[in-house]
DRENZADREN-258793 format. One record per residue (C-alpha): x, y, z; residue in three letters; residue number from 1. Coordinates in steps of 0.1 Angstrom, whole numbers, plus 5000, padded with zeros to 4 digits. Example, Ala and Ser with C-alpha at 12.3 -4.5 7.8 and 13.67 -1.06 7.14 Angstrom:
BEGIN
     xx     yy     zz   residu   num
   5123   4955   5078      Ala     1
   5137   4989   5071      Ser     2
END
This chain:
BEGIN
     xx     yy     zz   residu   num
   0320   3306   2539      Unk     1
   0343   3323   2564      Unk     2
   0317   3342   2578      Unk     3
   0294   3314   2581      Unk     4
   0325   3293   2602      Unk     5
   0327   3321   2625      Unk     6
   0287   3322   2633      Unk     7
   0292   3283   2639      Unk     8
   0323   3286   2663      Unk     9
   0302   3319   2681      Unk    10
   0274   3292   2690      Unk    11
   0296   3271   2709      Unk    12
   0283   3264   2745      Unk    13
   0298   3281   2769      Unk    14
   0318   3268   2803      Unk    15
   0298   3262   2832      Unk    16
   0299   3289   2858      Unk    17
   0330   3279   2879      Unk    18
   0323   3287   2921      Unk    19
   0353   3280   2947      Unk    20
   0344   3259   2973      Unk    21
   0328   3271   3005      Unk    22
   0364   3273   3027      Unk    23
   0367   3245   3057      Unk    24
   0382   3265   3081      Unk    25
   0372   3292   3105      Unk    26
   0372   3326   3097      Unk    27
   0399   3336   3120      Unk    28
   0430   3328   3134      Unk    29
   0434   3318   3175      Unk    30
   0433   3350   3194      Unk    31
   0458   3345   3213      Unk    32
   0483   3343   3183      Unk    33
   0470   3369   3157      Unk    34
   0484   3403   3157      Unk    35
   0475   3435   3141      Unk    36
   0503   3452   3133      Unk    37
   0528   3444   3110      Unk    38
   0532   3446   3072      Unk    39
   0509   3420   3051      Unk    40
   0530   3392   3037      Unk    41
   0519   3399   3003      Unk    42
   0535   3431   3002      Unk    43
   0566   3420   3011      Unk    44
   0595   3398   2989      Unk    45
   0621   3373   3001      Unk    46
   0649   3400   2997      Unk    47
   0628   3423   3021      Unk    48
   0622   3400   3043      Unk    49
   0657   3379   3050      Unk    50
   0679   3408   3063      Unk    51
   0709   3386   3071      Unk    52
   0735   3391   3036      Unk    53
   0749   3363   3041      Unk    54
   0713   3347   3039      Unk    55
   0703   3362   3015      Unk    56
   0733   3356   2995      Unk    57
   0725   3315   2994      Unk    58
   0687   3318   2990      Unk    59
   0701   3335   2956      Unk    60
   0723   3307   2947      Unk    61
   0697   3282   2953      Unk    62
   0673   3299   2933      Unk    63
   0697   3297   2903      Unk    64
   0712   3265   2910      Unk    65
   0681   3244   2930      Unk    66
   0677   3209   2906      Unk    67
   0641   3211   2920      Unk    68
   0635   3245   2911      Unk    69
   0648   3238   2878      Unk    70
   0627   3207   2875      Unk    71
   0593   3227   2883      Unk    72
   0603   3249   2856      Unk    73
   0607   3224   2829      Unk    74
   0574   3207   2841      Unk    75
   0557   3247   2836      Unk    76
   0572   3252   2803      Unk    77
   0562   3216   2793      Unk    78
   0524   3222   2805      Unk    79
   0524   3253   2783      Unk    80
   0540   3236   2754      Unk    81
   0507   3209   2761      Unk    82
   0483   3240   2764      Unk    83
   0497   3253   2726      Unk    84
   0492   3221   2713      Unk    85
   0455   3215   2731      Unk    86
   0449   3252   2719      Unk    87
   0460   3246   2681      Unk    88
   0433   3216   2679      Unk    89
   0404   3249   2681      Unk    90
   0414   3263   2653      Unk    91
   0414   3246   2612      Unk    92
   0453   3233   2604      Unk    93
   0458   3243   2568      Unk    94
   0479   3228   2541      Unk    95
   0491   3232   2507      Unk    96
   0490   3207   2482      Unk    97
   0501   3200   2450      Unk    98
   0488   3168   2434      Unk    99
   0500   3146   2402      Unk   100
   0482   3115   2393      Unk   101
   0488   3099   2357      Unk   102
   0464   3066   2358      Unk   103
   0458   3038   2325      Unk   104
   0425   3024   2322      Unk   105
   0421   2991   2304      Unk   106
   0396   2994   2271      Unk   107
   0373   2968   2288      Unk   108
   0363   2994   2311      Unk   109
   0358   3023   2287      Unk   110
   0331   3034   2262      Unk   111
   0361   3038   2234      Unk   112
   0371   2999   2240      Unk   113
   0408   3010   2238      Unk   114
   0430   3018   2267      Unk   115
   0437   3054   2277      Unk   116
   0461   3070   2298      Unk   117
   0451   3101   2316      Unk   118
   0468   3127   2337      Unk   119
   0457   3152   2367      Unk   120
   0473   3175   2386      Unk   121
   0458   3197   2411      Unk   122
   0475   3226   2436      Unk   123
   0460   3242   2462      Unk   124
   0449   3248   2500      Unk   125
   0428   3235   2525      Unk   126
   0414   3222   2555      Unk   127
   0401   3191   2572      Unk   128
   0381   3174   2598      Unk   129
   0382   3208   2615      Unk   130
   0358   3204   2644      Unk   131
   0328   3232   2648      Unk   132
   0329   3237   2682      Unk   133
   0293   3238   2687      Unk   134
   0290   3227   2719      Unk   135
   0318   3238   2737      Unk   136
   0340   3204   2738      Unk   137
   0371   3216   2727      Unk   138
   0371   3253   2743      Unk   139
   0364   3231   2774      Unk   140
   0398   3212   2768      Unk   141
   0415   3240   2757      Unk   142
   0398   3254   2794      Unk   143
   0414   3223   2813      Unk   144
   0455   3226   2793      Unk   145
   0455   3258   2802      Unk   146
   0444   3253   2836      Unk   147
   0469   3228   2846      Unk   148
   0497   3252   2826      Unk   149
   0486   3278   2856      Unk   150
   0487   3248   2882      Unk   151
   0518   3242   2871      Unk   152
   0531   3275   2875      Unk   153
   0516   3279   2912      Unk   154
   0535   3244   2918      Unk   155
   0571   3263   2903      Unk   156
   0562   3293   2931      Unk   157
   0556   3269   2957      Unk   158
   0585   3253   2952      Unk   159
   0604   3280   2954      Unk   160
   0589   3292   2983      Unk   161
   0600   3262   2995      Unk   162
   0630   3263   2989      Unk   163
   0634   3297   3003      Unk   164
   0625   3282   3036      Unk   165
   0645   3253   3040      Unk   166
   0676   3277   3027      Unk   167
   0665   3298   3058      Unk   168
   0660   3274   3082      Unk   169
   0688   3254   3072      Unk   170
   0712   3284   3077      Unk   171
   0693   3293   3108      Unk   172
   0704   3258   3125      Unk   173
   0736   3264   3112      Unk   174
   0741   3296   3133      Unk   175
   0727   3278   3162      Unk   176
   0750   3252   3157      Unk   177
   0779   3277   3154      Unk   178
   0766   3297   3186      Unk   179
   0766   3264   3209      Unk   180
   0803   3252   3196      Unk   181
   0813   3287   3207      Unk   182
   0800   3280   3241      Unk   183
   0807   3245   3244      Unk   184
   0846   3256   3233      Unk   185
   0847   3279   3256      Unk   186
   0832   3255   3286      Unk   187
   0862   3228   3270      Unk   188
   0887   3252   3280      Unk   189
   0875   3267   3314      Unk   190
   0871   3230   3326      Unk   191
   0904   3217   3310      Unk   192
   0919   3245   3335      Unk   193
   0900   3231   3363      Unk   194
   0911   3199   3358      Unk   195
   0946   3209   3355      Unk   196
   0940   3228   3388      Unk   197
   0927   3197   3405      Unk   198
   0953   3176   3393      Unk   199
   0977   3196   3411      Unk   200
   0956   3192   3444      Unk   201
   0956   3160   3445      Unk   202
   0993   3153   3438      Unk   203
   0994   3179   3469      Unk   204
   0972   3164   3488      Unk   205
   0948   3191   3489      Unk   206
   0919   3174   3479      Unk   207
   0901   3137   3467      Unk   208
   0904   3112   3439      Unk   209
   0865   3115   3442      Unk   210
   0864   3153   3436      Unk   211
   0889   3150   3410      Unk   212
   0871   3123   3389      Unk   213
   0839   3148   3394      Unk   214
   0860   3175   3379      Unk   215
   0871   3147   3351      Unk   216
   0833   3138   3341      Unk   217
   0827   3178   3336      Unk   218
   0857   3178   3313      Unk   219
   0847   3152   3291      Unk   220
   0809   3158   3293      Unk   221
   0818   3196   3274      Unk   222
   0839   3173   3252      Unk   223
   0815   3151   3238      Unk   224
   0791   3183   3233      Unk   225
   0817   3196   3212      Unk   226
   0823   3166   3191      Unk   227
   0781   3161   3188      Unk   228
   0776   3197   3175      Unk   229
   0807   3192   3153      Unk   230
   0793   3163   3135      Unk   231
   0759   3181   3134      Unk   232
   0775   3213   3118      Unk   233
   0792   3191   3090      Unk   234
   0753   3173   3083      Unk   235
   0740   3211   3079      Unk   236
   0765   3220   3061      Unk   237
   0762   3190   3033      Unk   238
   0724   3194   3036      Unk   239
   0728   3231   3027      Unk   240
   0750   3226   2999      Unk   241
   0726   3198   2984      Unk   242
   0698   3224   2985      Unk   243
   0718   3254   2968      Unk   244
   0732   3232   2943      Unk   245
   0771   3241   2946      Unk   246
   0797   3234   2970      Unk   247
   0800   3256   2997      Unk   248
   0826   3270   3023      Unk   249
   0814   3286   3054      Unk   250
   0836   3292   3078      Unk   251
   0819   3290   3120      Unk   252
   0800   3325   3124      Unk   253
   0813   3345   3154      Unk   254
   0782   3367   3164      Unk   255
   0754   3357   3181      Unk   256
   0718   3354   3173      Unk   257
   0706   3386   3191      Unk   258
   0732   3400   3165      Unk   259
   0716   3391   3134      Unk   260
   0695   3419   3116      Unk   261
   0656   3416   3127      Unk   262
   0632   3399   3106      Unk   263
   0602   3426   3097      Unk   264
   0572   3416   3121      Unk   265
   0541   3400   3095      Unk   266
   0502   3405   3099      Unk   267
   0487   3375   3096      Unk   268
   0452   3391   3081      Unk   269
   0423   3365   3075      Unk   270
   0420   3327   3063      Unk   271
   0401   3336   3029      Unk   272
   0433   3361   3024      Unk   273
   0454   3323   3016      Unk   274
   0433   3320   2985      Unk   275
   0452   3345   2975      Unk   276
   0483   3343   2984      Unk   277
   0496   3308   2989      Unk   278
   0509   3292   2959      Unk   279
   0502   3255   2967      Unk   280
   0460   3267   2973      Unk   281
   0461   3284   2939      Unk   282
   0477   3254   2923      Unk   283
   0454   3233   2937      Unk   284
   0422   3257   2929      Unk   285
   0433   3257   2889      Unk   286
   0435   3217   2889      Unk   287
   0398   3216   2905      Unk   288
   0387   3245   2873      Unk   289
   0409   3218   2852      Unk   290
   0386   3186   2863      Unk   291
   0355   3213   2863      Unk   292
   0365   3218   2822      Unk   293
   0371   3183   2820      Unk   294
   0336   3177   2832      Unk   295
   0319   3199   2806      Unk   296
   0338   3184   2780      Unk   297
   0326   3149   2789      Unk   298
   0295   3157   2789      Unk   299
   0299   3175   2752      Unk   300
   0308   3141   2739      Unk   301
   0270   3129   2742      Unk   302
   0257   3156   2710      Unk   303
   0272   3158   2676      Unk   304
   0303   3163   2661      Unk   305
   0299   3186   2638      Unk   306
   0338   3188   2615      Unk   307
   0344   3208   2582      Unk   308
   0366   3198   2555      Unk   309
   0373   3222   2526      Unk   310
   0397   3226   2494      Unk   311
   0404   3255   2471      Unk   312
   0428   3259   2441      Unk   313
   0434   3245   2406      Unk   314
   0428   3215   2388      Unk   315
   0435   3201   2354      Unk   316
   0446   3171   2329      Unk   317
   0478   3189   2317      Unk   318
   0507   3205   2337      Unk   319
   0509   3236   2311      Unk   320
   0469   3244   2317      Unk   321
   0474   3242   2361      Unk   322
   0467   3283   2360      Unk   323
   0444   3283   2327      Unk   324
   0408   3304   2329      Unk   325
   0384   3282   2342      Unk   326
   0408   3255   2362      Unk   327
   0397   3266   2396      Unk   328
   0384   3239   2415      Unk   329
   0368   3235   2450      Unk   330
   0352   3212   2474      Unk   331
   0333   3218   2509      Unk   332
   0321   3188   2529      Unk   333
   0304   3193   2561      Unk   334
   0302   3164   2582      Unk   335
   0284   3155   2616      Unk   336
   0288   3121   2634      Unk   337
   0275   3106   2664      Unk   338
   0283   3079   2683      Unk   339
   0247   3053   2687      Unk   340
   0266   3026   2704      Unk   341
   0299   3024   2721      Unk   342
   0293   3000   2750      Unk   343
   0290   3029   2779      Unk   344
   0321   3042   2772      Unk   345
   0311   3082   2770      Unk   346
   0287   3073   2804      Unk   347
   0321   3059   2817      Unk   348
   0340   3091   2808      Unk   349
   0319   3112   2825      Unk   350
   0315   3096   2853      Unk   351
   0354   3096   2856      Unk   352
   0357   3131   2852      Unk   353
   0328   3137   2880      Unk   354
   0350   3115   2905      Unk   355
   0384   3136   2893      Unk   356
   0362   3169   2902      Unk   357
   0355   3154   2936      Unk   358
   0389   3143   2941      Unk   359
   0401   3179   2934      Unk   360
   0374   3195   2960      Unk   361
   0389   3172   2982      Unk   362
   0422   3182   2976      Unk   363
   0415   3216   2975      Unk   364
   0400   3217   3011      Unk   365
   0427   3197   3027      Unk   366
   0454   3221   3006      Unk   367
   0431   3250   3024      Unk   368
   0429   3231   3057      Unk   369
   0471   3224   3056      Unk   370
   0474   3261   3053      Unk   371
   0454   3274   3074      Unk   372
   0471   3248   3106      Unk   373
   0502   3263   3093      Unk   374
   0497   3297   3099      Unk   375
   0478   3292   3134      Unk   376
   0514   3271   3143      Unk   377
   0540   3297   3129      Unk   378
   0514   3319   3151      Unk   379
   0515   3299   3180      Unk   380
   0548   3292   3185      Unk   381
   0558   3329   3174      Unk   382
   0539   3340   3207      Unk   383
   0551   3309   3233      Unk   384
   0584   3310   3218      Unk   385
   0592   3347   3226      Unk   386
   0574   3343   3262      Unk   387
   0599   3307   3267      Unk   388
   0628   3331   3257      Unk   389
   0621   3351   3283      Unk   390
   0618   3325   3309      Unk   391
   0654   3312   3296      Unk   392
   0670   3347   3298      Unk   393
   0660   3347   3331      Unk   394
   0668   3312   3342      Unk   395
   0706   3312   3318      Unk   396
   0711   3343   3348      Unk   397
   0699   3323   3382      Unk   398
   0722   3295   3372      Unk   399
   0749   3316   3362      Unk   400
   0744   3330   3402      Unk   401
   0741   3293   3412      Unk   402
   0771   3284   3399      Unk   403
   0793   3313   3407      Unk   404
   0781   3307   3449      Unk   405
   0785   3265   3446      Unk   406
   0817   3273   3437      Unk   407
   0823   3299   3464      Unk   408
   0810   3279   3488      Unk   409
   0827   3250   3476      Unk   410
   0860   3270   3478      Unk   411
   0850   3282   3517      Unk   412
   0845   3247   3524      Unk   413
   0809   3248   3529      Unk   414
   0798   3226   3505      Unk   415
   0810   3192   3485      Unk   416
   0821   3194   3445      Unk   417
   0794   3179   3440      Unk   418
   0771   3209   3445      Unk   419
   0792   3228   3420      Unk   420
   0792   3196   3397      Unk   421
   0754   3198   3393      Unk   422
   0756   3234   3390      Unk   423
   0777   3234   3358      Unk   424
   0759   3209   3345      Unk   425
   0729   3229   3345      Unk   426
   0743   3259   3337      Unk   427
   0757   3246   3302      Unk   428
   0722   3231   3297      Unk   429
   0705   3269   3305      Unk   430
   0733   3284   3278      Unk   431
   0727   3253   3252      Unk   432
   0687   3261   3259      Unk   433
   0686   3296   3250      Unk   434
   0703   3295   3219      Unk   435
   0683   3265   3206      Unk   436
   0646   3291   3216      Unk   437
   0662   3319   3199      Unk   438
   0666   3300   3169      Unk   439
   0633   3287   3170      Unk   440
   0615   3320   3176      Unk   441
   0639   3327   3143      Unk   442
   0624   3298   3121      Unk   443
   0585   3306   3137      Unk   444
   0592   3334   3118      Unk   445
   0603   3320   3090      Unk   446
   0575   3295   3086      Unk   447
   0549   3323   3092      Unk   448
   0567   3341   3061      Unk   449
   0563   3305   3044      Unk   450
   0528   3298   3056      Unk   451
   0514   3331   3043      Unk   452
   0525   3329   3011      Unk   453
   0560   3348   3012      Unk   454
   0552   3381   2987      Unk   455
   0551   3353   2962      Unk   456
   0522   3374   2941      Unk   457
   0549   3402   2940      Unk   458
   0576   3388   2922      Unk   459
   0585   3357   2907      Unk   460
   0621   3344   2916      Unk   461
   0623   3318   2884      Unk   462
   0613   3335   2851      Unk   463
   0588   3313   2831      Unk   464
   0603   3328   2798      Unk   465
   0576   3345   2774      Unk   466
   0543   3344   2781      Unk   467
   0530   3342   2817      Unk   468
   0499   3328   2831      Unk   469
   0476   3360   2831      Unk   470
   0493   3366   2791      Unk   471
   0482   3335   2783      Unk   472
   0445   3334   2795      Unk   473
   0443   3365   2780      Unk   474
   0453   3350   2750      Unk   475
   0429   3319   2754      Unk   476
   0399   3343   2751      Unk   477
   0405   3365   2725      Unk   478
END
């Protein structure tokens, strides 16, 4: 019998042949951006990658302490949870049994005309309604569970990688934030001391109300900077603490940005090489083989169900004769049942599942489409950012000369305070400048890290526990 239940289950039909779709993108990145040297972001891990300790230090904590980290990975081990139960329903559940019935029969309905009370008692083991899975419907369910278990897991890695990002570009507008306080603290001072200076010229005589309310609006222009990138440093800093999960103290950094250790320079390779390596296009790949399984299993639905039920043990009228010579009893009862009328419902069904495939292409290619933008971006502004800090180094210096000859000719008497007033003006705005492009050429980088997938094939930040995805399709075909 046993070999005759494997024979059965070996004739189930197997899964159609699943094909990825044809990608909608081109098959390279803008010229202008791509580069070929580099290391290959697969080869490469967050901890590599983020040199700063101090970084790297809260991308840690966040991983550990992240509520939507810890979310994703309740919703993986849920979906694998699903995928044991989906898988269990593939194989016969059996049970033992031990059954006493003691029944009295009237004589009116017996040949002896008297009533009789009788006894049985059976024990034993079995199966039922254990479906033959002849034509691959529940293989193709057991396809689809474990499918989404493996989207689920790609969703936990993108998350993460997530994470990992806004952690880094968080902290990165943090130290831009710190970098422009430094420089609007020092403007504060220098320009409280010029006011102080002019204050005394005017109660000499030496010079005008008019230049000295000039030398006023500078003062408190540098002022209000101050105060703005104060309250902005106390938003980053609460929007930092949200995303690693505990409260934080960070005192202002002192060094600059050109200080910070150099993030590793990343080849950006070819689109089809985001199959591969971005977690949110494999997550979204397994959902489409998911609604592809789903398909097949609708589509089972229109043949036979073809279930087994089966008992064997020991039978008898008296307790004290259960394990007597020739008590054995058994029973085997093939069934097969098909549906001849159910009002459209299996035509519904897999017409459903069709639309859910095509709704999953479609997600697919716009997941596919989403990536590849976001690599040519990081790309893009990697290149025009480091060309604009270039042009910023270079203007930060002709307004620092600017400035330093208003002033000199201002203090020769060649020139009004006005002159000088528009010159440190602009000059604060050059210094403000380049620190905001530095820390965007720092986040382009970032988001190029993100956008190609992070190492995320290397490693994974968030342990699933036991089994992992390739264990447990491994596991689904043997």
């Amino acid at each position: 019998m046993i070999l005759m239940l494997a024979l059965l289950t070996g004739c189930a039909a197997p899964l159609s042949d699943y094909q990825s779709p044809v990608l909608p993108v081109a098959d390279a990145y803008p010229a202008v951006a791509t580069s070929e040297t580099g290391i290959a972001a697969r080869q490469i891990g967050w901890e590599t990658y983020f040199t700063d300790p101090a970084l790297r230090h809260l991308i840690t904590l966040a991983l550990a302490n992240n509520r939507d980290v810890r979310t994703a990975l309740l919703r993986v081990q849920e979906m694998r949870a699903a995928y044991g139960i989906q898988r269990a329903d593939s194989l016969p559940t059996f049970a033992g049994s031990l059954d006493a019935t003691r029944t009295a029969v009237p004589g009116d309905l017996n040949v002896s005309g008297r009533p009789v009370i009788g006894n049985q008692f059976q024990l034993g083991i079995g199966f039922s309604s254990w479906e033959i899975d002849f034509w691959g419907r529940v293989s193709s369910l057991n396809t689809a569970a474990l499918e989404t278990y493996l989207a689920s897991d790609a969703s936990r890695r993108a998350t993460v990688l997530s994470l990992i990002t806004q952690v880094a570009n968080t902290y990165l507008a943090l130290r831009e934030t710190d970098e422009r306080l430094i420089l609007a603290q020092q403007t504060v001072v220098s320009r409280a001391e010029s006011l102080r200076i002019f204050r005394r010229r005017v109660d000499l005589g030496a010079t005008s109300r008019l230049e000295l309310t000039q030398v006023e609006l500078l003062s408190q222009q540098a002022m209000a900077l101050k105060a703005q990138l104060e309250q902005t440093r106390a938003s980053q800093i609460n929007a930092l603490t949200l995303l690693v999960g505990v409260p934080l103290q960070l005192p202002p950094a002192s060094d600059q940005f050109n200080e910070l250790p150099p993030l590793p320079e990343l080849q950006a390779g070819v689109p089809s090489d985001l199959l591969l390596q971005r977690p949110d296009v494999i997550a979204t790949e397994h959902a489409l083989q998911a609604a592809q399984a789903n398909i097949v299993a609708a589509r089972a639905a229109f043949f036979p169900r073809i279930s087994l039920t089966a008992f064997a043990g020991t039978a008898s009228a008296e307790l004290d004769r259960l394990f007597s010579a020739g008590s054995q009893a058994w029973t085997f009862s093939p069934g097969i049942s098909l549906p001849l009328f159910d009002s459209g419902r299996r035509e519904a069904a897999s017409e459903v599942a069709r639309l859910r495939r095509e709704q999953a292409v479609a997600r697919y290619e716009q997941t596919v489409q989403s990536a590849f933008r976001d690599v040519a971006d990081a790309l893009s502004a990697r290149h025009w950012l480091a060309e604009q800090e270039q042009i910023a180094r270079a203007t930060l210096s002709v307004q620092t000369e600017r400035a330093r000859l208003a002033k000199l000719r201002y203090d020769h008497g060649s020139a009004r305070y006005l002159e000088v007033l528009d010159a440190e003006r602009d000059l604060l705005s050059s210094e403000q400048q380049l620190v905001q492009i530095r820390r965007a050429s720092l986040s382009a980088q970032v988001a190029l890290f993100a956008a190609l997938g992070g190492g995320s094939q290397l490693a994974d930040e968030v342990s699933v526990s036991s089994a992992g995805p390739a264990s447990a399709r491994n596991h689904n075909q043997e």
